[in-house]
Each structure stands twice: as structure tokens, then as C-alpha cells.
C-alpha atoms as an extended CHARMM CRD file, in Angstrom:
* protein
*
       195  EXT
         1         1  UNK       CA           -143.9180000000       40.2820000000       22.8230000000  PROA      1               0.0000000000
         2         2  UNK       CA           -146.6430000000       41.1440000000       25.4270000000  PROA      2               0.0000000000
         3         3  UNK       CA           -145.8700000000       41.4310000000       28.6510000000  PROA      3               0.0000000000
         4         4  UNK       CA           -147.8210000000       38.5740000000       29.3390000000  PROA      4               0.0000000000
         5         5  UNK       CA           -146.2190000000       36.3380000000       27.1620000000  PROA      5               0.0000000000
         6         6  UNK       CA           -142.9580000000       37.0720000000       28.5880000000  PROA      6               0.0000000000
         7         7  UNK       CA           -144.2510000000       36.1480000000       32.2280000000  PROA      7               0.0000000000
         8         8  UNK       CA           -145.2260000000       33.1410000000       31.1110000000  PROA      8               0.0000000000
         9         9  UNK       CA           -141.8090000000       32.5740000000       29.1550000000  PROA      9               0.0000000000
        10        10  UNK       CA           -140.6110000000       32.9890000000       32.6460000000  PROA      10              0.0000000000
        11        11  UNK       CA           -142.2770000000       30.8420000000       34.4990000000  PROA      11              0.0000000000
        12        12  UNK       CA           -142.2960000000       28.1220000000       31.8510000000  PROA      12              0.0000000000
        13        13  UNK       CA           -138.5200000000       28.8060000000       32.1400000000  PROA      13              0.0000000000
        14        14  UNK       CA           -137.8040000000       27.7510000000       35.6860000000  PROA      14              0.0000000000
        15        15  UNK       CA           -140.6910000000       24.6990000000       35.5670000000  PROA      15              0.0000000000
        16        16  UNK       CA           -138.2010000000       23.4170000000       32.2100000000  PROA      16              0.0000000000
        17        17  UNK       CA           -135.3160000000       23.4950000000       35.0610000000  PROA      17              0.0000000000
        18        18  UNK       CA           -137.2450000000       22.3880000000       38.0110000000  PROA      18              0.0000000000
        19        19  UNK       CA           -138.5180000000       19.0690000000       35.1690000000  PROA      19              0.0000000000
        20        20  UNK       CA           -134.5960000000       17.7880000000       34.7740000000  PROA      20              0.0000000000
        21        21  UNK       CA           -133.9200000000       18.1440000000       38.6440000000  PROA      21              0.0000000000
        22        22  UNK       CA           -137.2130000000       16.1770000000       39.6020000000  PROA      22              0.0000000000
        23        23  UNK       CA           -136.3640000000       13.5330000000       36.6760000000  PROA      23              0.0000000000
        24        24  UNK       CA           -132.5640000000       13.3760000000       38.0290000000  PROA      24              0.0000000000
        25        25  UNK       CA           -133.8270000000       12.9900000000       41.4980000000  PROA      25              0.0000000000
        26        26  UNK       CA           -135.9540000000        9.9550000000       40.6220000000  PROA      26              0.0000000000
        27        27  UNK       CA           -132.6600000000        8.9000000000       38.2380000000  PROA      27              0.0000000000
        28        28  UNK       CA           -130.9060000000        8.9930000000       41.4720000000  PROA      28              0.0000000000
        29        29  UNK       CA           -134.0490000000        7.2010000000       43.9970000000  PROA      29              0.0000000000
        30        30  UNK       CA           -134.4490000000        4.3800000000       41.8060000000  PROA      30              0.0000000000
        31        31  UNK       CA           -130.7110000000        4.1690000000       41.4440000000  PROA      31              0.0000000000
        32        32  UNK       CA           -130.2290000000        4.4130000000       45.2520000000  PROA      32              0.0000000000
        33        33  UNK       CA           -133.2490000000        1.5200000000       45.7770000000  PROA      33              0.0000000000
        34        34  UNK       CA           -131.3910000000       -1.1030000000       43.2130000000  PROA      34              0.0000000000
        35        35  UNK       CA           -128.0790000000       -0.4310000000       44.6500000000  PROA      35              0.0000000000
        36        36  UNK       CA           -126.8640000000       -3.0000000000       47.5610000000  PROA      36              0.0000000000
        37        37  UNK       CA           -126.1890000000       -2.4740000000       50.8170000000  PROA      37              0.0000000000
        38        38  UNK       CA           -122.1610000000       -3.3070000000       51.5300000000  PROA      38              0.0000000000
        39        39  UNK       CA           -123.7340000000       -6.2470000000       54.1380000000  PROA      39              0.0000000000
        40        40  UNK       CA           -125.1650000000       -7.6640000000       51.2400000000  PROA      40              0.0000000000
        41        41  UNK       CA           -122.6130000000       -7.4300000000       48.1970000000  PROA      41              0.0000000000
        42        42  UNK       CA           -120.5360000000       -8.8290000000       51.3930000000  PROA      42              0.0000000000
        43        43  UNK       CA           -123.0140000000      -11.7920000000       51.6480000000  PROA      43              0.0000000000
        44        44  UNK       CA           -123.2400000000      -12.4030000000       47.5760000000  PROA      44              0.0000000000
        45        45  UNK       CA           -119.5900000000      -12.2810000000       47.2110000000  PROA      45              0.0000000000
        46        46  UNK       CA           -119.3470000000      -14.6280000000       50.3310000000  PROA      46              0.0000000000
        47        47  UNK       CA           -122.1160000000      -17.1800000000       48.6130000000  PROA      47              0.0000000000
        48        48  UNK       CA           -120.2890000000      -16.6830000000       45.4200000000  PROA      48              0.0000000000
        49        49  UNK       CA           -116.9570000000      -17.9820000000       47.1240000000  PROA      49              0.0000000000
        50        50  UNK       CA           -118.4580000000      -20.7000000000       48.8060000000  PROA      50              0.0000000000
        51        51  UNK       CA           -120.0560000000      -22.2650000000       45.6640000000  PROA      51              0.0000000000
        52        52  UNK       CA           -116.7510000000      -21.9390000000       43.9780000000  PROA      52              0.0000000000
        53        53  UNK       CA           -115.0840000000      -23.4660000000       45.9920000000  PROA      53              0.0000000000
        54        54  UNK       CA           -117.4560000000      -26.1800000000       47.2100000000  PROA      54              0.0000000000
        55        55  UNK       CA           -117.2210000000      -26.6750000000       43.0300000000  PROA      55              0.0000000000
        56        56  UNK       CA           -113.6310000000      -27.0440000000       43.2000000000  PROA      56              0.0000000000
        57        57  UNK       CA           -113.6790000000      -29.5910000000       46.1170000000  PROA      57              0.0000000000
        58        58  UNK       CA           -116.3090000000      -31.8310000000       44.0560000000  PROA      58              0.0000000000
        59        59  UNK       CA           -114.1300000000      -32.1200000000       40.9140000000  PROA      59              0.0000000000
        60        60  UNK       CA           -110.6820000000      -32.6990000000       43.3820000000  PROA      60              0.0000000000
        61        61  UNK       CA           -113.1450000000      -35.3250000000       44.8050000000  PROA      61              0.0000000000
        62        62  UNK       CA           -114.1380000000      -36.8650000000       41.5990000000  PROA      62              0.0000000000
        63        63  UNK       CA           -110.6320000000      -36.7290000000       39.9990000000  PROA      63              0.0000000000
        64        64  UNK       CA           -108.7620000000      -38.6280000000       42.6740000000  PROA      64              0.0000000000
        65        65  UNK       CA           -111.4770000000      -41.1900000000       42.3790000000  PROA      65              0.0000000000
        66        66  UNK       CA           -111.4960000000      -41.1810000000       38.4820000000  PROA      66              0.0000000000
        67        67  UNK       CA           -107.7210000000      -41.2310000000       39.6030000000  PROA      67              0.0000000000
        68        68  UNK       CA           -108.1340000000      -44.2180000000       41.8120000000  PROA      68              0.0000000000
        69        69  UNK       CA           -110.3970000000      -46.2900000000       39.3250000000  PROA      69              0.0000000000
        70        70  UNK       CA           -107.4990000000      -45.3770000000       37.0830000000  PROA      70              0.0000000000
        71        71  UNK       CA           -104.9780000000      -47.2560000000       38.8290000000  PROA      71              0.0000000000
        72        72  UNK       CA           -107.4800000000      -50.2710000000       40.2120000000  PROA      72              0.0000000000
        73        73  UNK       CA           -108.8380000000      -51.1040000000       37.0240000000  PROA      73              0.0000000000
        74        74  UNK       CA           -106.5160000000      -49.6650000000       33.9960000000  PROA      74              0.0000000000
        75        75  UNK       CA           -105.4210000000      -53.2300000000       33.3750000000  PROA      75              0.0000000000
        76        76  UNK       CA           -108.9410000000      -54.3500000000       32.6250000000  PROA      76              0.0000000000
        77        77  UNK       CA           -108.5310000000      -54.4950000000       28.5910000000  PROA      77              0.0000000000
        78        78  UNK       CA           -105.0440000000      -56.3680000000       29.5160000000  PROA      78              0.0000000000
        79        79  UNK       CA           -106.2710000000      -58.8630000000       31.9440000000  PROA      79              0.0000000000
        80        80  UNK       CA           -109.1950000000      -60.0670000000       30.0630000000  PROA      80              0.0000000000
        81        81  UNK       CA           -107.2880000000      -60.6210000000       26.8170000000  PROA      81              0.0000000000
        82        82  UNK       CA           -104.4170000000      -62.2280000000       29.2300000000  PROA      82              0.0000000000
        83        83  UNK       CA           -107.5480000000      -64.8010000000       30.0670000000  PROA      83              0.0000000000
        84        84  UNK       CA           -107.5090000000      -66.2040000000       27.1410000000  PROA      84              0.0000000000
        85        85  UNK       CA           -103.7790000000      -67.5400000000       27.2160000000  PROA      85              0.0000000000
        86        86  UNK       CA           -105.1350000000      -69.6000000000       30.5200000000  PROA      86              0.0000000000
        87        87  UNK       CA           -107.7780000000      -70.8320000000       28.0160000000  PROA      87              0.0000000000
        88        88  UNK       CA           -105.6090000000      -72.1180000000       25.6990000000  PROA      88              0.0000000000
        89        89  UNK       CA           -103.2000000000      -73.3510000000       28.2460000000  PROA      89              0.0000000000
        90        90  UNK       CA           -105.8060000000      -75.4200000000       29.2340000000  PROA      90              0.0000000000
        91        91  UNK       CA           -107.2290000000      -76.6890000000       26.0210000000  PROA      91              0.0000000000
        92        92  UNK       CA           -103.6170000000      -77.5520000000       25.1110000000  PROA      92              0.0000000000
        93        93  UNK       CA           -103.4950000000      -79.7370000000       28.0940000000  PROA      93              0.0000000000
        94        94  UNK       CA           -106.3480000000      -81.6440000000       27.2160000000  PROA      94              0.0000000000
        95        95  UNK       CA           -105.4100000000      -82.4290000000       23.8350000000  PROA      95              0.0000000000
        96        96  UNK       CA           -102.6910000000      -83.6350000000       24.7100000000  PROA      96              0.0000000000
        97        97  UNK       CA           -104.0770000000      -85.7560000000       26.8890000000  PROA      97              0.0000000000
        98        98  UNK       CA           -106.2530000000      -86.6850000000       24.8080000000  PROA      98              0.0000000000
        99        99  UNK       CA           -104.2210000000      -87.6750000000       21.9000000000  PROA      99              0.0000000000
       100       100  UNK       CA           -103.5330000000      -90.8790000000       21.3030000000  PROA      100             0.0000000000
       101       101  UNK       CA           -100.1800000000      -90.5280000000       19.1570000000  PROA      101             0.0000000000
       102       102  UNK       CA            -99.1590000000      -88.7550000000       22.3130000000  PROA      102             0.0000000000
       103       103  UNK       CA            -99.7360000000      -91.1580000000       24.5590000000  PROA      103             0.0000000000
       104       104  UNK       CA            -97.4450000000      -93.5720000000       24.2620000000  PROA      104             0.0000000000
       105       105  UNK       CA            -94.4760000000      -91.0440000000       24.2450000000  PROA      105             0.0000000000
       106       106  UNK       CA            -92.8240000000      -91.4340000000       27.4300000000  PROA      106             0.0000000000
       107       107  UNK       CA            -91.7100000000      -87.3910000000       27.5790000000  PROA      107             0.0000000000
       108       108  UNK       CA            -95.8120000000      -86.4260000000       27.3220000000  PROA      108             0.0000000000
       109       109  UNK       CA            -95.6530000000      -86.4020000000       31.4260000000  PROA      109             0.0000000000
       110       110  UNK       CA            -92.3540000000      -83.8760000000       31.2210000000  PROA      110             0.0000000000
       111       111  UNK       CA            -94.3420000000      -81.5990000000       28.4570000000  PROA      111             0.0000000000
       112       112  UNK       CA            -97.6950000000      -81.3530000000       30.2950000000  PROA      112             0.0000000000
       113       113  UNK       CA            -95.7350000000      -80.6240000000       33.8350000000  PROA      113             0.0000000000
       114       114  UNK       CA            -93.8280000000      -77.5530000000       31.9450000000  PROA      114             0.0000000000
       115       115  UNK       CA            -97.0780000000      -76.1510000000       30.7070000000  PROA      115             0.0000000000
       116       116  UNK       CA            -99.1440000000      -76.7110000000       34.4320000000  PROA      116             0.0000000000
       117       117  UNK       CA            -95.9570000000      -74.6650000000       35.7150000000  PROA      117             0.0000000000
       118       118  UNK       CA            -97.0900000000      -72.2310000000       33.3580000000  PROA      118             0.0000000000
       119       119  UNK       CA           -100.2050000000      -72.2310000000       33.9920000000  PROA      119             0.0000000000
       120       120  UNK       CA            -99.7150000000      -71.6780000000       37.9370000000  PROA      120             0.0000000000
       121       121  UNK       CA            -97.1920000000      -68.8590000000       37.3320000000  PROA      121             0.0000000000
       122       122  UNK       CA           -100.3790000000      -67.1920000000       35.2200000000  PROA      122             0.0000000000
       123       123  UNK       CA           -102.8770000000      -67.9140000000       37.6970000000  PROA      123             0.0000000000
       124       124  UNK       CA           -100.3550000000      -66.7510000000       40.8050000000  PROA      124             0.0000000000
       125       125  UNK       CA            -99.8090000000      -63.0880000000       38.5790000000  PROA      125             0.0000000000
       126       126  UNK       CA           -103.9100000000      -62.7890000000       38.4040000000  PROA      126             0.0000000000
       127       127  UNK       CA           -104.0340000000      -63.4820000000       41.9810000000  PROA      127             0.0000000000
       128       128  UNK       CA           -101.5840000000      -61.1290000000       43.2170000000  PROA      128             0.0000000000
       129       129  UNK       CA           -103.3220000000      -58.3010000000       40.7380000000  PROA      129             0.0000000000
       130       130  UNK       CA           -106.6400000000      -59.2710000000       42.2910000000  PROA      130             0.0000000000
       131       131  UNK       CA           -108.2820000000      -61.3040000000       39.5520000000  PROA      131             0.0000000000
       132       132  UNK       CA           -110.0090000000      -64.2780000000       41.0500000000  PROA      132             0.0000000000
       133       133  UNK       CA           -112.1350000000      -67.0990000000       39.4620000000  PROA      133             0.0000000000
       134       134  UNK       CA           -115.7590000000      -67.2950000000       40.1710000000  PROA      134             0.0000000000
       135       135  UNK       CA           -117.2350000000      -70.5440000000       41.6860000000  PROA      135             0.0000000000
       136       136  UNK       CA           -120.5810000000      -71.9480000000       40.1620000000  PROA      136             0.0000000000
       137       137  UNK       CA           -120.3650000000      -75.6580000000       40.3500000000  PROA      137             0.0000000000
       138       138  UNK       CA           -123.3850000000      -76.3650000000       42.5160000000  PROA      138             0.0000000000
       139       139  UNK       CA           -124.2140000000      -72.8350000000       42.9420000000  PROA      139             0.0000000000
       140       140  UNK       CA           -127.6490000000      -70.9020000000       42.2870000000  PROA      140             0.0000000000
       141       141  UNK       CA           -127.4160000000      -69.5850000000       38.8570000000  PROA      141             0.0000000000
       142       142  UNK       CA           -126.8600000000      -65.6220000000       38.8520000000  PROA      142             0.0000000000
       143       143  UNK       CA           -127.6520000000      -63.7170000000       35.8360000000  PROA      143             0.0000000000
       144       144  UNK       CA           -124.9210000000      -60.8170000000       37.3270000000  PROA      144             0.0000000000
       145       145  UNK       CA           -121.5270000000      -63.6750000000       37.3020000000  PROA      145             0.0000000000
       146       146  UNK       CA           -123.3870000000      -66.2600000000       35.0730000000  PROA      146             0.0000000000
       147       147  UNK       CA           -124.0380000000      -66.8770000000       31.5040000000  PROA      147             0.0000000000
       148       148  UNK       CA           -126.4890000000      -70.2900000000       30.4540000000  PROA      148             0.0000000000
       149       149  UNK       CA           -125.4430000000      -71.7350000000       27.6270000000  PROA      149             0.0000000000
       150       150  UNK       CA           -127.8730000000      -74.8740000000       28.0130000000  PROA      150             0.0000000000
       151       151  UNK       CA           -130.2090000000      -76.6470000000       30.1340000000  PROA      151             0.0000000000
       152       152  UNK       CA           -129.5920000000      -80.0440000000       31.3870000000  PROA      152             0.0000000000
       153       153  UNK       CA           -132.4740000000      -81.4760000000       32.4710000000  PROA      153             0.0000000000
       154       154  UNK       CA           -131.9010000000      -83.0220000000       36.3500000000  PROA      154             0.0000000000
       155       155  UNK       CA           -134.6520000000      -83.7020000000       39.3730000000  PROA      155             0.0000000000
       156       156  UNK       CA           -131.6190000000      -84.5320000000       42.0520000000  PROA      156             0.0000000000
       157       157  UNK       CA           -130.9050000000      -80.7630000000       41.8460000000  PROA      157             0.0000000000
       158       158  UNK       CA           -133.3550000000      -77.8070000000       42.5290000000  PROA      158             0.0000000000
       159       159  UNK       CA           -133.7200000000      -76.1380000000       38.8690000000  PROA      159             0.0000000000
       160       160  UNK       CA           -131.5010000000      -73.4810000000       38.2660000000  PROA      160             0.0000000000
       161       161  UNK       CA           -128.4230000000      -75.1860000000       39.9200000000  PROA      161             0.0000000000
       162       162  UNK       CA           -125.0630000000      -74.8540000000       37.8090000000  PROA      162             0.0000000000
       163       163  UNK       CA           -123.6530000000      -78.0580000000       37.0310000000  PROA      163             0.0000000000
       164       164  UNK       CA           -121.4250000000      -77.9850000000       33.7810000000  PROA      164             0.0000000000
       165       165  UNK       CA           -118.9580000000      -74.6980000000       33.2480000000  PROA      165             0.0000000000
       166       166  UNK       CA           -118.3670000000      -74.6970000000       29.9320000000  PROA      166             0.0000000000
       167       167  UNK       CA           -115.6770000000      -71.7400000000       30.3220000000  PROA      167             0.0000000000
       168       168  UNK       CA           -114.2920000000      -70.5490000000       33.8710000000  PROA      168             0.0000000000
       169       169  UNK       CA           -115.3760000000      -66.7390000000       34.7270000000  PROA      169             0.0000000000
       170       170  UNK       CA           -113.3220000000      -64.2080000000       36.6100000000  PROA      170             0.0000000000
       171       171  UNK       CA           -113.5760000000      -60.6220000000       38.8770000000  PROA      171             0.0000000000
       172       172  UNK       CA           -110.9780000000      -58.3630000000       39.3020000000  PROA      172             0.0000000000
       173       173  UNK       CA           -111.1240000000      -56.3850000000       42.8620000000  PROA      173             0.0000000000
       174       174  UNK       CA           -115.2010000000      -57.1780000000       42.8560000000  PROA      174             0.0000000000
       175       175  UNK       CA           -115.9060000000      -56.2540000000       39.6170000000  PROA      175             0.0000000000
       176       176  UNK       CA           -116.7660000000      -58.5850000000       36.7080000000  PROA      176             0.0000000000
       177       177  UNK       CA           -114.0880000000      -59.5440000000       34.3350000000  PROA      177             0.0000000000
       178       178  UNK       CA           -115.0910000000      -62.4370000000       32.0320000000  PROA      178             0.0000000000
       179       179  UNK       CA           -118.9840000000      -64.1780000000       33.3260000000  PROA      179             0.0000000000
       180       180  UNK       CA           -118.6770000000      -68.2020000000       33.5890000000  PROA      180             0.0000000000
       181       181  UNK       CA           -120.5420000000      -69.8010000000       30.9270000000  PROA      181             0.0000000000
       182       182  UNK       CA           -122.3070000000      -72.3580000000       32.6370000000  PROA      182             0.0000000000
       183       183  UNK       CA           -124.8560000000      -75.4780000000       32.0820000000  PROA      183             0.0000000000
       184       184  UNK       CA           -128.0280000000      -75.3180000000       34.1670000000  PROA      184             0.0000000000
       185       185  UNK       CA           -130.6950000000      -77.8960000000       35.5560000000  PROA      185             0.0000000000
       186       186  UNK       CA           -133.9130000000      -78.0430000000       34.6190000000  PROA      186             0.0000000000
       187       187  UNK       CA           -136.7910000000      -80.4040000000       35.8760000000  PROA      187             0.0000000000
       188       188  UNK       CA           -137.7430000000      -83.1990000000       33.6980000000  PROA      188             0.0000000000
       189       189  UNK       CA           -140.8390000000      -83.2490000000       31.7990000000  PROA      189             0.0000000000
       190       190  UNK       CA           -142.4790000000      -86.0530000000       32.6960000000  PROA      190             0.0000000000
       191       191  UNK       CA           -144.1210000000      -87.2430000000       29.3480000000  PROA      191             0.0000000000
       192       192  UNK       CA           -147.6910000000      -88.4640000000       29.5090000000  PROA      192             0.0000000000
       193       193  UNK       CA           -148.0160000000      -91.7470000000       27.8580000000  PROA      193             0.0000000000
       194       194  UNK       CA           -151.5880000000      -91.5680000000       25.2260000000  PROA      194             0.0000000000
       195       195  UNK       CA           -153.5450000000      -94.3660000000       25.0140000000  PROA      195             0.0000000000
């Protein structure tokens, strides 16, 4: 080798070296500008907290209500099936009121009596569990507690007035159980006579 070769062998030398500690310096600036500051892993570990535990407080929130509606309205199935032994508590009544092979038996009055205690014992359980029947006679029919199963057709009454329930309707603790199936008036077509 030349003399001149060998400089440069030198001085190509220390450049190699000087290449890694330039690259490693950058390595350790852009290493340096992507690391946080302790103020602000402080601050993203404080926002991470909060969130978890505002998360937490949400789902206590929305179990004690689920919780709540639980206990208020886990009967729901029951008491709606349990309406239809008042239905046929009442339909029994009427037949055998109705009946006339019945009516000329002088224990029908001691029979009909045992079922009406019944009855009110049934009716004073939904009460006390907060299941109440809905009113319509005379009322303005609503979609939301009604259910029109005809039209009568009446002028006395402004159109849309209930006047026949068909089958009572219930809530339990303001929320619909069973809707009243109702008869509604409509105005009378007044028929034009051809000549």
C-alpha cells in the first residue's frame, strides 16, 4: 500500500466511528423528543384513572337500576297471567247468572258470594303489589292504554269516546300491564236519500 492509501484508510477510519456516534446521537434525540415529561405521564395516568373509574361508577349506576327494575317489575310475566284468573272469575259469575237451570236454586246467591270474596281477595293482592285497573268508560280513546276493537256509531258523544270495554286493562307501578279493549264512538253517517 501507498502511503496515500493508508492516509486515507485513516481518515476513512475515524469518519466510520464518528458515522455510529452521530447516528446514536440522533437514536438518542429522537428518543429523548418522544419520551414524556413525568408532569405528563402524571397527567395520562391521572386521565386514565379518572375514566376508569367514572366507567365503574356508570355500570354501579346502571346495575342498581337494572337491580331496581328487577325487583319493581320481576313479577310482570306472573301478574299478567294472574289476570286472567280475574277474567274467568268474572265470566263464571255471569254465567251463572245467567243460567237459567241455576236460577231457581236457592244456594246460587251463597255460590256467587264465595266467588266475589274471591275475587276481592285477587283484586286487594294486585292492589297492594301496585297493579291497578285503567278507567276508559267515557274517556278519550288513547292508543298508549287502549285497544279498539269496534266502532259504535253515536252523535251524543264526541267521536273517539270509549263507551263499551270489552276486557278491563291494567298498569303495574305506571307501566302497562294488559291495554283495555274497548268499543269506540263514531259519528253517524247521515245517508242521503236518491231520488
Amino acid at each position: 500500500m501507498t502511503r496515500s492509501e493508508k492516509k486515507e484508510q485513516e481518515t476513512a477510519v475515524p469518519e466510520d466511528k464518528n458515522k455510529p456516534q452521530k447516528n446514536g446521537q440522533q437514536e438518542k434525540e429522537t428518543t429523548s423528543t418522544k419520551e414524556e415529561t413525568p408532569e405528563e405521564k402524571l397527567k395520562t395516568t391521572q386521565d386514565k384513572l379518572l375514566r376508569a373509574m367514572a366507567e365503574m361508577e356508570n355500570q354501579r349506576r346502571r346495575f342498581e337500576k337494572e337491580k331496581q327494575e328487577a325487583f319493581e317489575f320481576g313479577g310482570f310475566n306472573f301478574a299478567l297471567e294472574s289476570l286472567l284468573l280475574l277474567d274467568n272469575i268474572d265470566r263464571a259469575i255471569a254465567s251463572f247468572k245467567s243460567d237459567e237451570s241455576l236460577k231457581n236454586n236457592k244456594d246460587l246467591d251463597k255460590i256467587i258470594d264465595g266467588i266475589e270474596i274471591v275475587k276481592k281477595d285477587l283484586v286487594s293482592i294486585f292492589k297492594k303489589n301496585g297493579i291497578e285497573p285503567i278507567e276508559c268508560i267515557n274517556k278519550k280513546f288513547d292508543p298508549n292504554f287502549h285497544q279498539a276493537m269496534l266502532e259504535l256509531e253515536d252523535n251524543t258523544k264526541e267521536p273517539g269516546t270509549v263507551v263499551q270495554e270489552i276486557q278491563k286493562g291494567y298498569m303495574m307501578k305506571n307501566r302497562l300491564l294488559r291495554p283495555s279493549l274497548v268499543g269506540v264512538t263514531k259519528k253517524r253517517e247521515e245517508k242521503e236519500k236518491k231520488k
